[in-house]
C-alpha positions in Angstrom: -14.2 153.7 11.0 -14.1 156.6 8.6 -10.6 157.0 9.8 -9.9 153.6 8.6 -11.5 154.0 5.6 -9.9 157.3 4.7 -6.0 155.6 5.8 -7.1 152.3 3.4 -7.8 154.9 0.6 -4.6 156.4 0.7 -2.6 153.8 1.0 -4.7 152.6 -1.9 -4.2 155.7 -3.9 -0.3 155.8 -3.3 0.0 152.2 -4.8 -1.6 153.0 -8.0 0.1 155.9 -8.5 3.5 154.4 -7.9 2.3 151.7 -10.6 1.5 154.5 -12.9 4.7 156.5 -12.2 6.9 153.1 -12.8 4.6 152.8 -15.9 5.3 156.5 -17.4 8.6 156.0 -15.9 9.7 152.9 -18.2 8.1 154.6 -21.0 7.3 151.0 -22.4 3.5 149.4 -23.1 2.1 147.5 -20.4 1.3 143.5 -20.9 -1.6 142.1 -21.0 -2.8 139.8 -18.7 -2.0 136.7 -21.3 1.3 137.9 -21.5 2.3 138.6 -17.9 0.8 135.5 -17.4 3.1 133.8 -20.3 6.3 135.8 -18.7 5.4 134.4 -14.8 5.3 130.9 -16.1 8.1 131.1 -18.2 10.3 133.2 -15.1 8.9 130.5 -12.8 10.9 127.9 -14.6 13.9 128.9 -14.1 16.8 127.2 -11.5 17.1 129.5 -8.8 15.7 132.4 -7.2 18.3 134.5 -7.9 17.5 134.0 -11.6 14.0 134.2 -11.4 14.4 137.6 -9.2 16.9 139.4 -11.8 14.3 138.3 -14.4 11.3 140.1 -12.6 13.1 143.2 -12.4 13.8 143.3 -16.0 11.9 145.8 -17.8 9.2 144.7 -20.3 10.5 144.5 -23.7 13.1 142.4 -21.7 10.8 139.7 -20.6 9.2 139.9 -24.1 12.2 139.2 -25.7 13.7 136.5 -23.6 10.5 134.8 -22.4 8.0 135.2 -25.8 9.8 135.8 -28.4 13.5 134.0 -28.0 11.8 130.6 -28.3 9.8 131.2 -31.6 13.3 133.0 -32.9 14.6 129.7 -32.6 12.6 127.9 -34.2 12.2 129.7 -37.3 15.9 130.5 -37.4 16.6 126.9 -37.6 14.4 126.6 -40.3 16.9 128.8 -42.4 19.9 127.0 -40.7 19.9 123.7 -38.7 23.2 124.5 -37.5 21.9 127.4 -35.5 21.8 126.5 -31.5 22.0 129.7 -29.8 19.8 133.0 -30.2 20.3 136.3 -28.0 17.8 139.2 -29.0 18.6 142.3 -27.8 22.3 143.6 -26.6 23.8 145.1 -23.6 23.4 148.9 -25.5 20.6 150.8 -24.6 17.5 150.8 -27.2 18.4 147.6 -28.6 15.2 146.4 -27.8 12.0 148.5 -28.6 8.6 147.2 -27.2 6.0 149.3 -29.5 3.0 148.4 -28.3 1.9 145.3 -26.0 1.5 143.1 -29.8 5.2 144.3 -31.5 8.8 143.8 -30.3 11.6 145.1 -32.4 14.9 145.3 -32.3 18.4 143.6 -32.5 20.1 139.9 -32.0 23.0 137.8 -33.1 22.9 133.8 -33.8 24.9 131.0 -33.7 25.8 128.6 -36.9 28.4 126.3 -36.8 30.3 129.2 -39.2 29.7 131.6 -35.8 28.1 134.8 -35.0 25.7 136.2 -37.5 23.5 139.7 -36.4 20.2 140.3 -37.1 17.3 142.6 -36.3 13.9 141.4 -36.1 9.8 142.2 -35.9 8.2 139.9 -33.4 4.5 140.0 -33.2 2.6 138.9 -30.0 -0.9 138.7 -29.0 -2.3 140.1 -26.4 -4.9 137.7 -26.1 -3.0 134.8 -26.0 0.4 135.9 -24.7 1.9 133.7 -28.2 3.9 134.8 -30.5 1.8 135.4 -34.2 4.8 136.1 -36.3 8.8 135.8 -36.1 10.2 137.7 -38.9 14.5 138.0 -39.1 16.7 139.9 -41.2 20.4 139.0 -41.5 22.8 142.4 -41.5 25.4 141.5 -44.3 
């Protein structure tokens, strides 16, 4: 039994320190519960698995950005602009998107108007209670 005991406790220990070396790893906040919980349901609605497993391997400020925050961008970019339809925060260079802390995602996007592309960086604030977005706040690049 101790034997046991002694094998389940290091198999134990080796899991959470892979979770903490991923963690220091990714050099990125953790979620919170609310908001893995807001990324899983928002993953689990998409077409096929192949989506929803490229989206679980994204890194965090990734699924902040396209399952928290890309949703309230368009809705209070359309407020400025009807025409806009399309909304892609963050880009394919590294550090466009910065996850600060598990309430405050910065970084870089680019919308669509009926007049075209138009970039943008952008604050968006999300609690970690709720896993919501609090505050959506856009600035154009002229």
């Amino acid at each position: 039994m101790r034997r046991t005991i002694s094998k389940a406790a290091t198999l134990g220990l080796l899991i959470v320190g892979a979770i903490i070396a991923q963690a220091a790893q990714s050099n990125e906040p953790a979620l919170s519960s609310a908001q893995t919980a807001a990324v899983a349901r928002q993953i689990a609605t998409l077409r096929s698995p192949a989506e929803r497993h490229m989206a679980e391997g994204w890194s965090n400020s990734k699924k902040v950005a396209e399952m928290i925050c890309r949703p309230a961008a368009l809705i209070v970019l359309k407020k400025q602009d009807k025409t806009i339809d399309r909304v892609f925060l963050g880009t394919e260079m590294h550090g466009s998107l910065t996850l600060e802390s598990n309430s405050r995602l910065t970084g870089n996007g680019e919308f669509r108007t009926s007049k075209g592309w138009q970039d943008f960086t952008f604050t968006c604030d999300v609690s970690p209670e709720t896993g919501k977005v609090t505050a959506f706040q856009p600035v154009l690049k002229r």
